[in-house]
C-alpha positions as MATLAB code, in Angstrom:
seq = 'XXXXXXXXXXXXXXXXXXXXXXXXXXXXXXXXXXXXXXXXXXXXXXXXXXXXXXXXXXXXXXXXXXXXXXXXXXXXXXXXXXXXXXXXXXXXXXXXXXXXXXXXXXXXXXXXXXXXXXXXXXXXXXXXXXXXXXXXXXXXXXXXXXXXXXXXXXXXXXXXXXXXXXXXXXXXXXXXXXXXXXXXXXXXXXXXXXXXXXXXXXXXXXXXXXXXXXXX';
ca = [
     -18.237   34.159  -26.322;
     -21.602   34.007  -28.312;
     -21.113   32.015  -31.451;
     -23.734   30.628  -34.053;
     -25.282   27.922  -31.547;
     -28.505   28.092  -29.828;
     -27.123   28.808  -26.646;
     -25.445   32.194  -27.870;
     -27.242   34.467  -25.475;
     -26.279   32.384  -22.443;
     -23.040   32.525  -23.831;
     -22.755   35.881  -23.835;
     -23.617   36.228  -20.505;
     -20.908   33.604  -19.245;
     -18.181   35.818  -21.063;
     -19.574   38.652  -19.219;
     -19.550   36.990  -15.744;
     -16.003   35.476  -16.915;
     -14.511   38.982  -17.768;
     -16.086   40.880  -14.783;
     -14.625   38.456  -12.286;
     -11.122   37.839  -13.665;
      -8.707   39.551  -11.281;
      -7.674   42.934  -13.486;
      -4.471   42.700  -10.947;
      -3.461   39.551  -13.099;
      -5.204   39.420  -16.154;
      -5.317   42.253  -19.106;
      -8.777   40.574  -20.711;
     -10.596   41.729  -23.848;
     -13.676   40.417  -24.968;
     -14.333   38.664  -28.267;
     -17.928   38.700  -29.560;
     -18.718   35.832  -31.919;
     -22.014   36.891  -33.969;
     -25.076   34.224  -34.596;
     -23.950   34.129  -38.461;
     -20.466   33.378  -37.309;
     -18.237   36.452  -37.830;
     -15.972   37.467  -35.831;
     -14.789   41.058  -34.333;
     -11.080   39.928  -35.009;
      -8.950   38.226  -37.422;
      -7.570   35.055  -36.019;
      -3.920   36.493  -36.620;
      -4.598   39.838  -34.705;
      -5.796   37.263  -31.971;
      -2.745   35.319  -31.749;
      -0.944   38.229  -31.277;
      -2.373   39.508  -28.525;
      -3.608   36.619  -26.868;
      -1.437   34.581  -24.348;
      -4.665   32.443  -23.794;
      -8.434   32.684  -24.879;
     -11.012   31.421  -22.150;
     -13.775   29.597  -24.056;
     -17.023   31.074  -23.401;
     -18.900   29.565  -25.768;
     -21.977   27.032  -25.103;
     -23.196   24.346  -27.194;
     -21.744   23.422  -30.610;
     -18.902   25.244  -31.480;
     -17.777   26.011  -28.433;
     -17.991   22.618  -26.792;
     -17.676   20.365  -29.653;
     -14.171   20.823  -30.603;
     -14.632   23.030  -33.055;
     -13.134   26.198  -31.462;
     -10.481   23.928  -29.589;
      -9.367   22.659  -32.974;
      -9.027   26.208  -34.360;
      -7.346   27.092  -31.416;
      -5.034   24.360  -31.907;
      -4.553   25.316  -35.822;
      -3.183   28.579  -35.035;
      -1.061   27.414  -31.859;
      -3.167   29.614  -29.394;
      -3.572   28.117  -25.683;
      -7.092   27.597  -24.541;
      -8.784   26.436  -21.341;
     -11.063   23.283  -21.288;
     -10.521   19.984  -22.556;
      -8.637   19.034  -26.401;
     -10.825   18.908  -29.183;
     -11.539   15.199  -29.624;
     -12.663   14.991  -25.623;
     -14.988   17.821  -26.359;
     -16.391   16.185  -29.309;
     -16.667   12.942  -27.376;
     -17.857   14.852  -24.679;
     -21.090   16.365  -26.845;
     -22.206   13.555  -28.234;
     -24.323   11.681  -25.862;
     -24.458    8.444  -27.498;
     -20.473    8.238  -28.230;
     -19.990    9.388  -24.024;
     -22.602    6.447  -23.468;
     -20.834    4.327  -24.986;
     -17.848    4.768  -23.543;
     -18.928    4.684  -19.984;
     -20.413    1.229  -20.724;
     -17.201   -0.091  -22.101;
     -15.633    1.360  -18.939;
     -17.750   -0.690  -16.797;
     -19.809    2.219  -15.817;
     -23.840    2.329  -15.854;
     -25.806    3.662  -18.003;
     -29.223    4.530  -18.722;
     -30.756    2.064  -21.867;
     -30.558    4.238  -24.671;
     -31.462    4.008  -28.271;
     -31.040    6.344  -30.842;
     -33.185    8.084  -33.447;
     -32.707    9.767  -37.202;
     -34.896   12.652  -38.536;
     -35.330   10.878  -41.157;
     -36.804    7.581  -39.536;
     -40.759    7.300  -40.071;
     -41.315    5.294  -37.218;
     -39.199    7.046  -34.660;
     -42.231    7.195  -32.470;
     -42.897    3.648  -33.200;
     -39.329    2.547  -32.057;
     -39.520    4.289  -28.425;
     -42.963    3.028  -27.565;
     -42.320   -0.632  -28.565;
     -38.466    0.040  -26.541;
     -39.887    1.869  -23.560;
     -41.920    2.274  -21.064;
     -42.629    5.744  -19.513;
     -41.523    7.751  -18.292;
     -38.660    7.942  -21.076;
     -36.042   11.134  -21.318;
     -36.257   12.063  -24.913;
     -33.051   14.439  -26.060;
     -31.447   16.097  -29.127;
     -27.823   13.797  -29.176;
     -25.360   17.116  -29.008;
     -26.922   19.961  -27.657;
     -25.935   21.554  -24.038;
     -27.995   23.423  -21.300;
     -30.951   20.701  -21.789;
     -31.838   22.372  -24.581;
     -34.774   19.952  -26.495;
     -34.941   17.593  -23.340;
     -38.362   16.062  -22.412;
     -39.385   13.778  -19.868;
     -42.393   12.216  -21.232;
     -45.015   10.561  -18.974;
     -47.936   10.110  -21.107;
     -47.652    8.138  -24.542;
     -49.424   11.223  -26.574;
     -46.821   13.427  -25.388;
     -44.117   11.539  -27.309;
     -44.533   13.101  -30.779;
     -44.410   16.458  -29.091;
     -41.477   15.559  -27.854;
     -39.556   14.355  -30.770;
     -40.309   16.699  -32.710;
     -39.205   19.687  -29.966;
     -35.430   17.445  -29.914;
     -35.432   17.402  -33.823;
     -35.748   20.812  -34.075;
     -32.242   21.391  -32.567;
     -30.368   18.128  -33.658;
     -31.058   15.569  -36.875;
     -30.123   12.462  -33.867;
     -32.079   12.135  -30.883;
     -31.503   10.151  -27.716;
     -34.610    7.898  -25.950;
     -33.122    6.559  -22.733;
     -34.953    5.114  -19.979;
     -35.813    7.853  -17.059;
     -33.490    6.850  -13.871;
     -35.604    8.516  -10.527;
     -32.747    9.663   -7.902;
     -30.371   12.371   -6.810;
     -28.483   14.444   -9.419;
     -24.697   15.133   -8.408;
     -22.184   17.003  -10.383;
     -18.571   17.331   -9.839;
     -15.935   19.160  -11.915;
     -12.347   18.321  -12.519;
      -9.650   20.654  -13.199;
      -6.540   20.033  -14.023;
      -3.289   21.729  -12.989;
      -0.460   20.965  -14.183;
      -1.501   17.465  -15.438;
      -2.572   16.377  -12.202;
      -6.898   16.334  -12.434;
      -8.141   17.806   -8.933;
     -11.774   17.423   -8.583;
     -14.278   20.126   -7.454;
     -16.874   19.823   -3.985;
     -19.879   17.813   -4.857;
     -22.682   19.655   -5.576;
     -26.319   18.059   -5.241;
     -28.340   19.639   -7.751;
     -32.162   20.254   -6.922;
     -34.286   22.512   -9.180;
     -37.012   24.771   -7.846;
     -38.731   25.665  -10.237;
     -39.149   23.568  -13.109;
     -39.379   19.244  -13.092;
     -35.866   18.636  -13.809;
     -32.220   20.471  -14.127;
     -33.448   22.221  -17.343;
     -32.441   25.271  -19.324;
     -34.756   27.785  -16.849;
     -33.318   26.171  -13.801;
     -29.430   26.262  -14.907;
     -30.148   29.778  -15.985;
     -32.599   31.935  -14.731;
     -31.736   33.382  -10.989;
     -33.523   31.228   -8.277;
     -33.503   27.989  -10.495;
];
């Protein structure tokens, strides 16, 4: 858990919730702190030692990427979540687009930007109309996401996605019902989760405050 992304805190508090709740009849767990610059509590060869399997805690790059999972992999040490090249797939949201389209599954229109690009503004007003979703391309927990309404919120708006990623995603704002559903699988066989409708309280959309804060 933790980690040098910007979703370390929230991180931190998944490993908690993870390590309170596994079943201490079962499972002999032991925390492993990842700090903001990186270091860890624990050489990777202590770890191996004494670890039969490491539950991945970690949010945002890093820990969903496929950076840990590749690690992992390195040193031959059994991890939960999916491989490192779906989790890398998985993070970047104009690759997963991409993908789904080529799949035959919709998508919202999506174009996307580089820091570097002058006339990144330019480019979504001439592609969209509002509203627009404006988001950093491989960040979690809707970290940097806008839904802009008004044209002179725009630059705002880039410029809060840059600050977290160097590619940004416009896409065209679909109005409806939000639905998640996860998959696990057991023993290669993928079993998927209850359907859960997903209606924030307290904030426009399913943002960082609403995934996190108690009541969202």
């Amino acid at each position: 858990m933790g980690g040098p992304s910007s979703e370390h805190e929230v991180s931190l508090k998944t490993g908690e919730m993870v390590f309170k709740n596994l079943d201490k009849r079962k499972y002999a767990a032991f925390p492993v702190k990842i700090e903001k610059d990186g270091s860890w509590p624990i050489t990777i060869d202590l770890l191996k030692k004494n670890c039969d399997v490491a539950f991945i805690a970690m949010h945002g790059e890093y820990g969903e990427d496929g950076q840990i999972q590749s690690l992992l992999e390195t040193f031959k040490i059994p991890y939960t979540g999916s491989d490192p090249l779906a989790s890398a797939l998985a993070m970047d949201k104009q690759k997963s687009a991409l993908l789904l389209t080529q799949n035959g599954l919709l998508t919202p229109t999506s174009i996307a930007l580089n820091h570097d690009d002058p006339y990144a503004e330019w480019v979504v007003s001439k592609n969209f109309k509002s509203p627009v979703v404006i988001k950093p391309a491989d960040r979690g927990s809707s970290i940097g996401v806008s839904i802009v309404r008004k044209k002179h919120h725009l630059k705002n708006a880039l410029a809060g996605a840059f600050r977290y990623s160097n590619k940004v995603i416009a896409q065209n704002y679909i109005q409806g019902k939000e639905v998640t559903c996860g998959v696990l699988e057991i023993n290669g066989t993928p079993i998927p989760l209850v359907p859960t409708e997903i209606i924030p309280k307290t904030s426009e959309f399913f943002n960082y405050d609403a995934k996190y804060n108690t009541n969202g």
